[in-house]
VOPAGU-2260 file (C-alpha; in pm, 1 decimal, decimal comma):
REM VOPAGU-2260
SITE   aa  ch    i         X         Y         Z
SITE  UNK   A    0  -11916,3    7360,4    -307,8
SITE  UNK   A    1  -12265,5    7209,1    -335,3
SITE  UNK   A    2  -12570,6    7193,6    -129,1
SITE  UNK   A    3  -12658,2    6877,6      84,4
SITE  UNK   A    4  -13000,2    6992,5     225,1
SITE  UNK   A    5  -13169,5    7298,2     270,2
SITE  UNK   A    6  -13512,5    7309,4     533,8
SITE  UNK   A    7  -13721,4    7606,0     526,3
SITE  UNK   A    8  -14009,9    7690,3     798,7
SITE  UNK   A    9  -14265,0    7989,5     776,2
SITE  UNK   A   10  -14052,9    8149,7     526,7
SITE  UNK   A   11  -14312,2    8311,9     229,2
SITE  UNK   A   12  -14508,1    8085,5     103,2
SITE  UNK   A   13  -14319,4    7777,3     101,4
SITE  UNK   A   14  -14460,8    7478,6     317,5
SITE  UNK   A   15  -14250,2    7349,5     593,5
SITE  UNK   A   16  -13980,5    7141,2     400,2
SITE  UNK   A   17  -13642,1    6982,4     333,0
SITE  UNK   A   18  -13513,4    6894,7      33,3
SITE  UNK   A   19  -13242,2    6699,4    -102,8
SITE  UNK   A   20  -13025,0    6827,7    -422,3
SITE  UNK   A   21  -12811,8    6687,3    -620,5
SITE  UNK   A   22  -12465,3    6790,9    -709,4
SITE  UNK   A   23  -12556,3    6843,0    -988,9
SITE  UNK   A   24  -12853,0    7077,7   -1221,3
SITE  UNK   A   25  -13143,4    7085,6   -1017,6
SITE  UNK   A   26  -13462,2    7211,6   -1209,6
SITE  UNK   A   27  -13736,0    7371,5    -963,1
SITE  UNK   A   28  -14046,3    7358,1   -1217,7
SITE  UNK   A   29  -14407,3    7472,7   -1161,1
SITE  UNK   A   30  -14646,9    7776,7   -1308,4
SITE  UNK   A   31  -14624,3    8117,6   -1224,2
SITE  UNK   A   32  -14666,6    8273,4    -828,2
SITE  UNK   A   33  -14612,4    7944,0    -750,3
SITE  UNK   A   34  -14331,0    8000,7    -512,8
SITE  UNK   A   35  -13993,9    7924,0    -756,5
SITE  UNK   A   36  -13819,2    8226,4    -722,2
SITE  UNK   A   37  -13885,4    8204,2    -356,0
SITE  UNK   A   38  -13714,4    7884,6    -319,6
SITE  UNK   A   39  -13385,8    8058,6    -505,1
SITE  UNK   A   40  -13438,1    8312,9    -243,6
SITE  UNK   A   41  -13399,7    8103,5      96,1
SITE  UNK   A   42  -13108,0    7967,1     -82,2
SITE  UNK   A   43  -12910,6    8325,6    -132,3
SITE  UNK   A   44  -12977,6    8437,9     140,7
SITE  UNK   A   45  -12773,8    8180,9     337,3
SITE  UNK   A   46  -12477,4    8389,6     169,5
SITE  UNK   A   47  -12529,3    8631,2     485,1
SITE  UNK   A   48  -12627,2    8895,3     183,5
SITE  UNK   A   49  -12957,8    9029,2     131,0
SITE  UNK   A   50  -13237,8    8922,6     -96,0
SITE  UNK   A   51  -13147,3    8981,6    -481,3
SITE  UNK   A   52  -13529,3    9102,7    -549,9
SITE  UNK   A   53  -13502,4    9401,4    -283,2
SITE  UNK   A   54  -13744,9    9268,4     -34,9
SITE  UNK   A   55  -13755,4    9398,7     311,2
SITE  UNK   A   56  -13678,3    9132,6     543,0
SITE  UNK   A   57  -14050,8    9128,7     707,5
SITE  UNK   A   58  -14155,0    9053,1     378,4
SITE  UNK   A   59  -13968,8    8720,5     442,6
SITE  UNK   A   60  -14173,7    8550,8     665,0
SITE  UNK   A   61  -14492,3    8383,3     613,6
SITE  UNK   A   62  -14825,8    8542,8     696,4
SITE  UNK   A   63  -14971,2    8575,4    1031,7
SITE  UNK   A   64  -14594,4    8408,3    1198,9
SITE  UNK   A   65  -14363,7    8559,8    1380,3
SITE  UNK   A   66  -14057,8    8432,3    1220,6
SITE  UNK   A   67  -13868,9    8220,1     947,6
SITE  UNK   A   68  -13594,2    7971,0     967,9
SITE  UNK   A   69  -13359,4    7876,2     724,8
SITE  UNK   A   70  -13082,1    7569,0     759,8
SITE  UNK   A   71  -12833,4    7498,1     479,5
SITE  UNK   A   72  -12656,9    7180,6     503,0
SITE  UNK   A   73  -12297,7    7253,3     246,4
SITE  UNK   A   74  -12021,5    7105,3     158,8
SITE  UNK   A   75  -11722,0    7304,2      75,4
SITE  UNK   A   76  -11356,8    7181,2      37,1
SITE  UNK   A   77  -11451,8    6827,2     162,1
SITE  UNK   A   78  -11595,4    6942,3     489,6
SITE  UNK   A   79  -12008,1    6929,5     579,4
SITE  UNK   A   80  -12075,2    7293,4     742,5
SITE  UNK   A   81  -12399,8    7404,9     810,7
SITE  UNK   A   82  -12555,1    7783,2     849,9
SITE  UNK   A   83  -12897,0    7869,0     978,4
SITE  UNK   A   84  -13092,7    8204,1     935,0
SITE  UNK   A   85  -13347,1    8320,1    1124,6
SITE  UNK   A   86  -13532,4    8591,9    1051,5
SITE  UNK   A   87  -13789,6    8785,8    1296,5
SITE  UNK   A   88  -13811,7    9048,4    1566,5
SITE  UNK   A   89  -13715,9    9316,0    1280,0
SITE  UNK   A   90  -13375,7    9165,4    1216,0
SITE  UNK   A   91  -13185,5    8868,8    1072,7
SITE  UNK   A   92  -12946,8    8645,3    1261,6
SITE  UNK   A   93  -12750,0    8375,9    1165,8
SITE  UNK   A   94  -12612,3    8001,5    1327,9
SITE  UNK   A   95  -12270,8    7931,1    1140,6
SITE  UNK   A   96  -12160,4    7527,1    1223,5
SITE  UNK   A   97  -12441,5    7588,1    1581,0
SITE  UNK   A   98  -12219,0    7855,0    1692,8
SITE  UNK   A   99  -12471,9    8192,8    1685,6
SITE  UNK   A  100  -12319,7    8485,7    1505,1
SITE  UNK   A  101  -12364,4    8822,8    1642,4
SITE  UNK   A  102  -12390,2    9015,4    1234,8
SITE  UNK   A  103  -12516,9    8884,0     928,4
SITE  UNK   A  104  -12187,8    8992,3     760,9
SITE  UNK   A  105  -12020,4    8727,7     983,3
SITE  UNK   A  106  -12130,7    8462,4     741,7
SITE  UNK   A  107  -12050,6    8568,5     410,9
SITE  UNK   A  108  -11829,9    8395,3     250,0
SITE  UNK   A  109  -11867,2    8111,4     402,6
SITE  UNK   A  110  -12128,5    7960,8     174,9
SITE  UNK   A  111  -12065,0    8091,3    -192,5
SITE  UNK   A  112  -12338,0    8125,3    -468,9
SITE  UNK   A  113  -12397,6    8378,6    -789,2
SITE  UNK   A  114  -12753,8    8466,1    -904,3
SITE  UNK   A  115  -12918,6    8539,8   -1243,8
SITE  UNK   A  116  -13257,6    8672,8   -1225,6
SITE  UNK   A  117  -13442,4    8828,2   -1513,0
SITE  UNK   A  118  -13380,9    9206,1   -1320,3
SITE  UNK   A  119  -13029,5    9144,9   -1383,6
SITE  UNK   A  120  -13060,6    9171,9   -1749,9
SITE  UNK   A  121  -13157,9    9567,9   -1695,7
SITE  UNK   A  122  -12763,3    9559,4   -1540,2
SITE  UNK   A  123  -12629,4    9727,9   -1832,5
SITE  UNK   A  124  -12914,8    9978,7   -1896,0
SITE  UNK   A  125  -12951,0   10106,6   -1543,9
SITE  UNK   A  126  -12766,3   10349,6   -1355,2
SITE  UNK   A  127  -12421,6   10377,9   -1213,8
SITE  UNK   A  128  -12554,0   10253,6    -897,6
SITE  UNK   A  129  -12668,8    9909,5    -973,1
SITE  UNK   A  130  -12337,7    9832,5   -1109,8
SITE  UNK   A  131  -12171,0    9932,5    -829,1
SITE  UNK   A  132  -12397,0    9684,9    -592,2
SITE  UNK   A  133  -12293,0    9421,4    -850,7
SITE  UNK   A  134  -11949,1    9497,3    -778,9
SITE  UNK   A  135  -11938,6    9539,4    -360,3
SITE  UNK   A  136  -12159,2    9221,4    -350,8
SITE  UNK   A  137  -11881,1    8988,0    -549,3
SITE  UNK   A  138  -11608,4    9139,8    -374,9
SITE  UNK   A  139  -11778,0    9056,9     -24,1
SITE  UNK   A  140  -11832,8    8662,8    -103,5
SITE  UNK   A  141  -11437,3    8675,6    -209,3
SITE  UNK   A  142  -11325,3    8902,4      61,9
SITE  UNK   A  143  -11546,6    8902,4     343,2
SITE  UNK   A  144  -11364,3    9227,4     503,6
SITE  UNK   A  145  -11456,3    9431,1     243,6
SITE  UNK   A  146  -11775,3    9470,2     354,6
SITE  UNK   A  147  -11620,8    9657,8     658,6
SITE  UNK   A  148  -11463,9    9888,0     434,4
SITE  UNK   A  149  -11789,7    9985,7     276,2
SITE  UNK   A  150  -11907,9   10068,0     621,6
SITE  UNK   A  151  -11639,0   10255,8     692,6
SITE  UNK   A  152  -11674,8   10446,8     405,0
SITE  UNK   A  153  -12014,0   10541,8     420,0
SITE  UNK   A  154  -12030,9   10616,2     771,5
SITE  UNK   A  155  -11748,6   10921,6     701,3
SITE  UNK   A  156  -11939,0   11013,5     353,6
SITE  UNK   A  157  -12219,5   11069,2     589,6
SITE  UNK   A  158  -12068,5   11251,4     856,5
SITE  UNK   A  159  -11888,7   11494,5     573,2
SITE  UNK   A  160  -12227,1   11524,5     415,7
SITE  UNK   A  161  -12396,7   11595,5     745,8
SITE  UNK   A  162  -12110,3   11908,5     807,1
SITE  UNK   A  163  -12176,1   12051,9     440,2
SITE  UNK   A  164  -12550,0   12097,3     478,9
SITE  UNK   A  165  -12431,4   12293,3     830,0
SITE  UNK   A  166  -12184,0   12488,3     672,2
SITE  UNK   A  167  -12399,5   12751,3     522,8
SITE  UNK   A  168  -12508,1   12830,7     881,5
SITE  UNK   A  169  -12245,1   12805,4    1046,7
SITE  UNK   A  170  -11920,2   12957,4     799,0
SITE  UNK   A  171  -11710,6   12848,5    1096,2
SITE  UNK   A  172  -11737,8   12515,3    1041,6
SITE  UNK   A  173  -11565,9   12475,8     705,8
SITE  UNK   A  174  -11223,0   12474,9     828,8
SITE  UNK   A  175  -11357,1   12136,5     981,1
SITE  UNK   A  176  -11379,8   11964,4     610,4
SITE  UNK   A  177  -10998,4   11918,5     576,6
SITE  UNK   A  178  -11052,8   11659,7     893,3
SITE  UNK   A  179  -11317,5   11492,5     708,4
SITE  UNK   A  180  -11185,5   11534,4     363,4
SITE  UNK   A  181  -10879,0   11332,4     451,2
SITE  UNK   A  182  -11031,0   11025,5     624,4
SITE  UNK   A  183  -11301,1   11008,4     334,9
SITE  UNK   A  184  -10993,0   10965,6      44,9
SITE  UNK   A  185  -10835,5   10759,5     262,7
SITE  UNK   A  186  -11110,9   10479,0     331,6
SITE  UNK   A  187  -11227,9   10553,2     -49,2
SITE  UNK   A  188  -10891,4   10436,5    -159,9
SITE  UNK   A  189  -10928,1   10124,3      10,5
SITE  UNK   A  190  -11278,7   10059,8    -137,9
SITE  UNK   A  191  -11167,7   10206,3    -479,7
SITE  UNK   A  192  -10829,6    9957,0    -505,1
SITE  UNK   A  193  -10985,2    9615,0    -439,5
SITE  UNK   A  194  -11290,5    9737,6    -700,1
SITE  UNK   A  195  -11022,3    9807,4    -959,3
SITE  UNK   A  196  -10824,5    9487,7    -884,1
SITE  UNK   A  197  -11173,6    9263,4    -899,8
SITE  UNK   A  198  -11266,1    9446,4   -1216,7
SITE  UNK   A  199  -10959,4    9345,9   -1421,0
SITE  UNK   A  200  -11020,3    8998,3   -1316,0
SITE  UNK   A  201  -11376,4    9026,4   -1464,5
SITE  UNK   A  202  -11267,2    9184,8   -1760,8
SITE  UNK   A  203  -11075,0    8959,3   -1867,8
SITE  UNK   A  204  -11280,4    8632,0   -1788,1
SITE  UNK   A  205  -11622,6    8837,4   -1891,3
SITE  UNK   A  206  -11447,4    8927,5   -2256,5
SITE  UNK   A  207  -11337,0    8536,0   -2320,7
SITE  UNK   A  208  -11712,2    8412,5   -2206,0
SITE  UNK   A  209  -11819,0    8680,6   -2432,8
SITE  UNK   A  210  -11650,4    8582,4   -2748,8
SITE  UNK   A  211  -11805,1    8224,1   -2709,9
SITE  UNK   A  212  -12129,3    8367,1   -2664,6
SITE  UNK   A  213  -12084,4    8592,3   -2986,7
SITE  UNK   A  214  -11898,4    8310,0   -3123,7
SITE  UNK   A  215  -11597,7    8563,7   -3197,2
SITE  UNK   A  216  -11797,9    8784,3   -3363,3
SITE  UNK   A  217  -11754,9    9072,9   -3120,4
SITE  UNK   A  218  -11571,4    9210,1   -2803,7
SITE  UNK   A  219  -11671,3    9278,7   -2499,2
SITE  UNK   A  220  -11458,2    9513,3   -2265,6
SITE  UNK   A  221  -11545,8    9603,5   -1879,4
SITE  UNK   A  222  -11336,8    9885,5   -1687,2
SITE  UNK   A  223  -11373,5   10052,9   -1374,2
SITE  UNK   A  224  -11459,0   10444,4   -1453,4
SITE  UNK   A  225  -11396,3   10698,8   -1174,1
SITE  UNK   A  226  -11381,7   11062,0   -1195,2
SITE  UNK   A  227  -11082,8   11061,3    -988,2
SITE  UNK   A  228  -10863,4   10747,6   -1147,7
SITE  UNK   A  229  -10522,1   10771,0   -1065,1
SITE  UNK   A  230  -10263,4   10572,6   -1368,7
SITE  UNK   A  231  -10147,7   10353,8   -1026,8
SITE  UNK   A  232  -10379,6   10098,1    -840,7
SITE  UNK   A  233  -10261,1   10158,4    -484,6
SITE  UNK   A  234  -10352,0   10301,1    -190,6
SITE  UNK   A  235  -10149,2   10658,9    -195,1
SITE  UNK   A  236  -10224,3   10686,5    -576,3
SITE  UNK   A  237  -10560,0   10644,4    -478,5
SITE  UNK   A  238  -10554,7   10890,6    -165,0
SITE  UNK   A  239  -10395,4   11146,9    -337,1
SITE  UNK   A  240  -10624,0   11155,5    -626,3
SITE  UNK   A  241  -10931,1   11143,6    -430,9
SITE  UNK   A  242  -10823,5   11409,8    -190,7
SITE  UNK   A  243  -10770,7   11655,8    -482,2
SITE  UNK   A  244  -11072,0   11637,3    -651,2
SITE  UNK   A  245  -11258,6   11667,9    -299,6
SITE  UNK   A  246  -11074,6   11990,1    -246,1
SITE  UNK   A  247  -11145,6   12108,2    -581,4
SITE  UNK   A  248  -11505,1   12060,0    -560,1
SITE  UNK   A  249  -11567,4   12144,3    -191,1
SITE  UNK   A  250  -11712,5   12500,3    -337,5
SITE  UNK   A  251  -11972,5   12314,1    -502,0
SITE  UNK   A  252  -12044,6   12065,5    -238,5
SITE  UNK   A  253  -12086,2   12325,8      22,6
SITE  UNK   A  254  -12324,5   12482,0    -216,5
SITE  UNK   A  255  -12506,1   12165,4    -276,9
SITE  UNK   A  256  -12529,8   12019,8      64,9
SITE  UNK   A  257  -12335,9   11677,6     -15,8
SITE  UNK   A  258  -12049,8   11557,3    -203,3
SITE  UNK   A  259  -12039,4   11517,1    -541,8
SITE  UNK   A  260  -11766,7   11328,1    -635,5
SITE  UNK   A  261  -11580,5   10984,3    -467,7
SITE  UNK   A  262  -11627,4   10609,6    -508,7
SITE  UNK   A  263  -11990,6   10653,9    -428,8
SITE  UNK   A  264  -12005,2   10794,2    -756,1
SITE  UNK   A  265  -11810,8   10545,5    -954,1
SITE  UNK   A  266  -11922,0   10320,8   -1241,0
SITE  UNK   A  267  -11852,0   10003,3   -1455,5
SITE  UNK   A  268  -11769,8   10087,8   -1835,4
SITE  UNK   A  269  -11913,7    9815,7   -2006,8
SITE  UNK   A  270  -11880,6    9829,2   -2376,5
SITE  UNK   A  271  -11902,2    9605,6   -2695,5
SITE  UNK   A  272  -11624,3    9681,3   -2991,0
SITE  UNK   A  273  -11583,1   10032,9   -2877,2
SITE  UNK   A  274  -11908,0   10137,6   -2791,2
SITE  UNK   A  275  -12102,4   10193,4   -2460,8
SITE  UNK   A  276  -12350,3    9921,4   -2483,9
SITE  UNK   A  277  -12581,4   10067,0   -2254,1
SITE  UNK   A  278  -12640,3   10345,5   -2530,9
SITE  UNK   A  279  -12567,7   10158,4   -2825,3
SITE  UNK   A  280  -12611,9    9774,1   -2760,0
SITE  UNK   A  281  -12913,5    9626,6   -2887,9
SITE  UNK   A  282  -13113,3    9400,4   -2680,0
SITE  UNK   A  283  -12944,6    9073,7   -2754,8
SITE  UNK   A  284  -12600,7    9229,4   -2727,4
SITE  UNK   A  285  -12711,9    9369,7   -2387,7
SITE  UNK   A  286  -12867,5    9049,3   -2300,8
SITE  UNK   A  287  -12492,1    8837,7   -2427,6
SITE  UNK   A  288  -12311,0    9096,3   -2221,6
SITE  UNK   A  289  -12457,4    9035,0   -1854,5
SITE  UNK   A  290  -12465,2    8669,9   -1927,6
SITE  UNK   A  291  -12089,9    8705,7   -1972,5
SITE  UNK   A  292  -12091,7    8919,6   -1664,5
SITE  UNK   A  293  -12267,6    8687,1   -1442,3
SITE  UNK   A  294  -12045,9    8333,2   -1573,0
SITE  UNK   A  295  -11717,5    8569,3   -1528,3
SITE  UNK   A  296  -11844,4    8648,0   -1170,7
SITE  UNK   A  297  -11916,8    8304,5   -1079,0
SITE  UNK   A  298  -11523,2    8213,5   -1241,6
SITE  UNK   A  299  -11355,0    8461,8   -1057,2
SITE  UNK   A  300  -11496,1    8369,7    -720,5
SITE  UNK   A  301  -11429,2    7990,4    -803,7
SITE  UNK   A  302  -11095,3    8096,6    -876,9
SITE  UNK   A  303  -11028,4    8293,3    -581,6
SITE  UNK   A  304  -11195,1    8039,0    -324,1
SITE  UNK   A  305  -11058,0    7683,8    -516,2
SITE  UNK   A  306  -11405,3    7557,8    -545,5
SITE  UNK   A  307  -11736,2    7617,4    -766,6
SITE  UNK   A  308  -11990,3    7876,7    -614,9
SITE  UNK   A  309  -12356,1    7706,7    -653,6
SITE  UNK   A  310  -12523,3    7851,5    -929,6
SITE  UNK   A  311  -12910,5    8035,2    -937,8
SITE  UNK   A  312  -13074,0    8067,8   -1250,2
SITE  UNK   A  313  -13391,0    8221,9   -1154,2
SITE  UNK   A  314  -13626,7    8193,2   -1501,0
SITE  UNK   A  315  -13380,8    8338,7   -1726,2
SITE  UNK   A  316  -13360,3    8049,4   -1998,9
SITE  UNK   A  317  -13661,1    8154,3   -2139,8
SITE  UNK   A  318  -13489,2    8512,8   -2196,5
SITE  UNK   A  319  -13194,4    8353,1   -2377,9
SITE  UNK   A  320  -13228,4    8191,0   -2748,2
SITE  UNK   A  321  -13146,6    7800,1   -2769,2
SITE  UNK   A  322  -12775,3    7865,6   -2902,6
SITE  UNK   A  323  -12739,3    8075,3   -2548,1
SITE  UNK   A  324  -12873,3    7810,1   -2337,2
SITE  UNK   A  325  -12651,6    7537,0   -2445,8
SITE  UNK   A  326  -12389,6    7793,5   -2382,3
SITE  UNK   A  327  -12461,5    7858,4   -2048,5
SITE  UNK   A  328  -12520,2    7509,7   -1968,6
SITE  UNK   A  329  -12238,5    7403,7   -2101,0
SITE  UNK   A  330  -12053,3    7636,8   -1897,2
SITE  UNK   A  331  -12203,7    7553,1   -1590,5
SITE  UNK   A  332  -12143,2    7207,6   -1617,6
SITE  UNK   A  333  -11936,2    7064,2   -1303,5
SITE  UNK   A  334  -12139,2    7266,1   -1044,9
SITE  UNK   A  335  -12439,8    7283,6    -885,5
SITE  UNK   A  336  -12748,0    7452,6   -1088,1
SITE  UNK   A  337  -13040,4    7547,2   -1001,4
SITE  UNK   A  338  -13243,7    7636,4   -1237,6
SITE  UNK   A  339  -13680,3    7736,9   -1229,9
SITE  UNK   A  340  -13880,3    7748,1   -1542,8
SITE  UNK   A  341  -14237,1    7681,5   -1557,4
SITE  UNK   A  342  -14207,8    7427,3   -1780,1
SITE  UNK   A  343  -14015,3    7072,0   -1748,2
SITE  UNK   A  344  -13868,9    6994,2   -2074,6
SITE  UNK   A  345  -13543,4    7100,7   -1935,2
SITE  UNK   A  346  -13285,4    6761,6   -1954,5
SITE  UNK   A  347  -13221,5    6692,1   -1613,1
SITE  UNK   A  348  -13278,1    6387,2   -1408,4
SITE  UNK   A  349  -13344,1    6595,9   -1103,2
SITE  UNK   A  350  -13631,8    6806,1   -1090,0
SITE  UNK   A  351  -13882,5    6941,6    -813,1
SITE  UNK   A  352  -14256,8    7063,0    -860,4
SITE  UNK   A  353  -14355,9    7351,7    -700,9
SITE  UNK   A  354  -14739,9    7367,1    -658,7
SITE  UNK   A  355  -14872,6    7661,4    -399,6
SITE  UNK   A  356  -14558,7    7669,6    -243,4
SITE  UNK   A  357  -14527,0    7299,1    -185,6
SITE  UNK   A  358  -14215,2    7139,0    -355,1
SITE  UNK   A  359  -14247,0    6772,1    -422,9
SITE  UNK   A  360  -13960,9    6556,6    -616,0
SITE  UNK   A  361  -14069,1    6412,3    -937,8
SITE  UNK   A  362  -14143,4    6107,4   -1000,7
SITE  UNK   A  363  -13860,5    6012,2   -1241,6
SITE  UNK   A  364  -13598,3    6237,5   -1040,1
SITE  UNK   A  365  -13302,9    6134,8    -823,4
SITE  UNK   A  366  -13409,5    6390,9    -570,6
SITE  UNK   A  367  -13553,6    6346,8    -253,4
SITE  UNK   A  368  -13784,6    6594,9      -7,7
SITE  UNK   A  369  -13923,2    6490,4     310,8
């Protein structure tokens, strides 16, 4: 899968533009608040997910209009497709191959990327939450449905929640959880089965990037951690499991007001030879780990869709020492990078300049912009 074209209009800063990448690394160069990242941005968000650095979607569009367009021109398994997204009016919408789409969520996994951005590097240090985004987001690009499921789930987790903060008022009401009790294990066991079957396909790409990263010198494990984990990954197991520790903490729910345990509450174990490294990693090891993370993401969903994701690499060389770099690079070779830096010394024969939010193709690139 690689990108063909990609035109932008009144979308942040950029100016009004189309370029032309190559199959290939692409560096997007230029100084800081420049309008890099941005660029990495418009490209995600053609995924049909929402933008990596938490922006609200108003935030999106240039200052003083009233909307912003996006077109990606893609090739993927030797057909040209091509997604618009159009953002304005307090919502998103999206043009899949010129046939309007009625959700967002229609459109993902159509056109496949993974990012690395310098706030994923805090991945292993932050809470349970985070990891779980990771998780639900890589799972949508590889099964588009899931993201249905997730819905699902947190519509009931809401209605259950809304019952126990009524409950105190109204004692009546309680025999009403069983009802909600069993439809919440039930869609958690369908979110809670395809995490665990993603996460041993992680695990055991993430540990082999890992090795080559530490060049054998440690190991890196990754395992799905619920409070609730049944020994079998299916969908009674799961049920079962879920349903009992909701009944055996519906005192304390009632008492809190929402409920406190459920695949809401899951995490990712990640550890290095034994040991948590969120509490006992240093820096670098912390640093090796979610580099090992994102290249086993971007494996698995090349494996499960038979063709390379495009890669975003949004100013994280300069994180990584030179021994990690040619790693990555290496690693990456074969599909389309993008990669920003604020310098240029990066080898590549095609590089743009971003200046003030105008992108130009350098003079000795192979890339084009109109």
């Amino acid at each position: 899968m690689f990108i063909r074209s990609l035109t932008f209009e009144n979308y942040r800063n950029l100016e009004k533009n189309t370029i032309f990448p190559d199959p290939g690394i692409n560096v997007i160069y230029g100084d800081n608040a420049q309008g890099k990242t941005n660029l990495l941005e418009s490209i995600w968000l053609c995924t049909g997910g929402r933008s990596f650095r938490g922006s609200k979607d108003q935030e999106l569009i240039s200052f003083g209009e009233k909307y912003s367009r996006l077109e990606l021109c893609f090739a993927s398994k030797h057909r040209d497709q091509t997604i618009a997204v159009i953002i304005g009016g307090g919502k998103r919408s999206a043009v899949l191959n010129d046939v309007p789409k009625q959700f967002m969520s229609q459109i993902i996994g159509r056109f496949c990327a993974v990012v690395f951005s310098p706030d994923h590097l805090t991945l292993v240090k932050s809470g349970p939450e985070e990891r779980r985004n990771f998780i639900d987001a890589a799972i949508c690009q590889i099964r588009p449905s899931y993201a249905v499921l997730l819905t699902r789930y947190r519509k009931v987790l809401n209605e259950r929640n809304a019952l126990l903060k009524d409950i105190p008022r109204h004692r009546e009401l309680e025999d009403m959880l069983e009802i909600w009790n069993d439809r919440l294990a039930a869609e958690g066991a369908a979110v809670a089965m395809a995490r665990c079957h993603y996460v041993e396909q992680l695990s055991r790409q993430s540990s082999v990037f890992y090795e080559g990263i530490s060049s054998g010198r440690e190991v890196l494990s990754v395992a799905y951690r619920s409070g609730c984990k049944p020994e079998e990954n299916s969908a009674e197991a799961w049920k079962n499991a879920l349903l009992e520790s909701l009944q055996n903490r519906q005192t304390d729910d009632i008492y809190c007001g929402y409920t406190t345990c459920g695949v809401h509450r899951d995490d990712l174990t990640i550890r290095i030879d034994g040991r948590e490294a969120k509490n006992f990693g240093s820096q670098g090891q912390q640093r090796s780990a979610v580099l090992a993370l994102k290249l086993a993401e971007a494996a698995v969903l090349g494996s499960e869709k038979q063709e390379s994701p495009v890669i975003l690499l949004d100013d994280v060389l300069s994180e990584l020492d030179e021994s990690r770099q040619n790693y990555l690079l290496h690693q990456l070779k074969g599909q389309q990078v993008f990669i920003t830096c604020c310098e240029k010394e990066i080898h590549s024969d095609n590089k743009f300049r971003i200046s003030n939010g105008k992108i130009t193709a350098a003079e000795e690139s192979s890339c084009t912009c109109i």
